[in-house]
N, C-alpha and C positions, 0 to 999 in steps of 0.2 A: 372790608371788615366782616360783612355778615361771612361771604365764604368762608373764612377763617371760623369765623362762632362753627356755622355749620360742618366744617371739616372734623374743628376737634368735634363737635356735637353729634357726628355721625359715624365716628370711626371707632375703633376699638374693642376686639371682640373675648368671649369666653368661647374657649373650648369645646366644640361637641360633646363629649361622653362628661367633663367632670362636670358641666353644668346644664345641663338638659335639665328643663322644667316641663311643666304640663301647661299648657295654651292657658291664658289669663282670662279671668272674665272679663266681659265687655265693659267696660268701666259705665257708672251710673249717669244716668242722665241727670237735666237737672229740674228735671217736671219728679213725681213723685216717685221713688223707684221703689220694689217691693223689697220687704227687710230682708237681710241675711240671715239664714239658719243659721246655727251654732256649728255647722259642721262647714258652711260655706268663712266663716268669719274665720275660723279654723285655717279654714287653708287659704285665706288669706295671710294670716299671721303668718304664716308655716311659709311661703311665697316670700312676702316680707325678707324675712330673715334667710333665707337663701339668697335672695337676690344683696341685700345687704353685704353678707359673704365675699359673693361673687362681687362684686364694687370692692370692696377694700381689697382682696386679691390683685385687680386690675390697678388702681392706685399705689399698691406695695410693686408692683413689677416698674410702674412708673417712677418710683423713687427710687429705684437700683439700677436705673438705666434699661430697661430691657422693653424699653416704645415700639422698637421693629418686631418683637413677638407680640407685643398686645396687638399691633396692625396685622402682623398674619394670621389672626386669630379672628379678625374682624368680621364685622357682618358687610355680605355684597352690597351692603347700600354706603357704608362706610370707605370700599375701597372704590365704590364711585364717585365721589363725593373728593379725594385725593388722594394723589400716588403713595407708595409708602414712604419716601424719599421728603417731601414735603409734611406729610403726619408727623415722621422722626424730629423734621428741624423745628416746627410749630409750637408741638407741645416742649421739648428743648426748651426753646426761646421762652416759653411762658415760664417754665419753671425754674430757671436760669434765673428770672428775675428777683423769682419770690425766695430762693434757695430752699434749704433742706427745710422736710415739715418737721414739726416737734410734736402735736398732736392734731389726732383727727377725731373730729365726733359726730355721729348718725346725727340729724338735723329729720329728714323721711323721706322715707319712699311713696315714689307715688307712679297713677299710672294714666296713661294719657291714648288720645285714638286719633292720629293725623287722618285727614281726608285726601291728604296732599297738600301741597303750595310750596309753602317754604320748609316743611319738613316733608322729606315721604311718605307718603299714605303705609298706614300700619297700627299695630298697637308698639307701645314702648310704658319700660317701667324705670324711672328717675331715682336714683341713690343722691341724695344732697348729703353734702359734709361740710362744716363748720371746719377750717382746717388754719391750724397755726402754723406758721413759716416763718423760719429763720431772718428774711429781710419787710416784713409784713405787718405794721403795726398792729394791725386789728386781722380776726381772723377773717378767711378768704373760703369764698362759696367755690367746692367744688362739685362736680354737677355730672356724674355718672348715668350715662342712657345708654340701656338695651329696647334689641327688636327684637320681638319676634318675626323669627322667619320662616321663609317660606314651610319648613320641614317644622316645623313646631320647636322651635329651641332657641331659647333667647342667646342674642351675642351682645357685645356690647358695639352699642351702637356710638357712640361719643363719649369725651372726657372734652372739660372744658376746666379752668377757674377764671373768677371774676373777682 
């Protein structure tokens, strides 16, 4: 099971050119961190809302069928993680279950710094969505992750729902 979490958790990528970002800040500790300027909270927001974008892009291609492009797209940790053959029929099967969405809504972004273990050591930034489905009584956490990589540009690193 964890594979699977981690498979879709680590696969799925954006584009080079349309979604190149600028390297994330280090995400805050949790001893006392010093405040954000107004230009760095800026471009947080600004981050934010790109990366936002870039998730509901990768979720729209996921709804029209087009999983083997979101996988060739993917980031190298993602196509480590499983072939694109097994990505295609995973995420399939997950969404086969829950059928077609009817609405999705930004829940947050946020952003996290693996050391290793069970994720790969990196930074990555989380798109969550509140998302209604067709056979779903209640709505269903979808859970969009990019890395940053090695060339500074975030890909998308997993799709999962829960």
């Amino acid at each position: 099971m964890f594979k699977k979490t981690l498979l879709a958790a680590v696969l799925v990528t954006v584009s080079i050119g349309a979604f190149a970002q600028s390297p994330a800040p280090a995400p805050a500790s949790t001893q006392s961190a010093p405040a954000l300027t107004p230009e760095q909270k800026a471009q947080l927001e600004k981050q934010d809302a790109e990366m936002a974008q870039a998730s509901l892009r990768i979720a729209q291609m996921i709804d029209q069928g087009q999983t083997g492009n979101v996988w060739d797209q993917s980031s190298s940790i993602a196509k480590q993680t499983a072939n694109r053959a097994d990505f295609i029929q995973q995420i399939s099967a997950d969404r086969a279950k829950l059928g077609a969405p009817s609405t999705r809504k930004l829940v947050a972004v946020t952003r996290t710094q693996s050391t290793g273990g069970k994720v790969p050591a990196g930074l990555y930034i989380n798109a969550s969505y509140a998302t209604q489905f067709a056979h779903a009584k209640q709505p269903v956490r979808e859970l969009i992750s990019f890395h940053l990589d090695s060339d500074h540009v975030w890909r998308l690193a997993g799709y999962t729902v829960r």
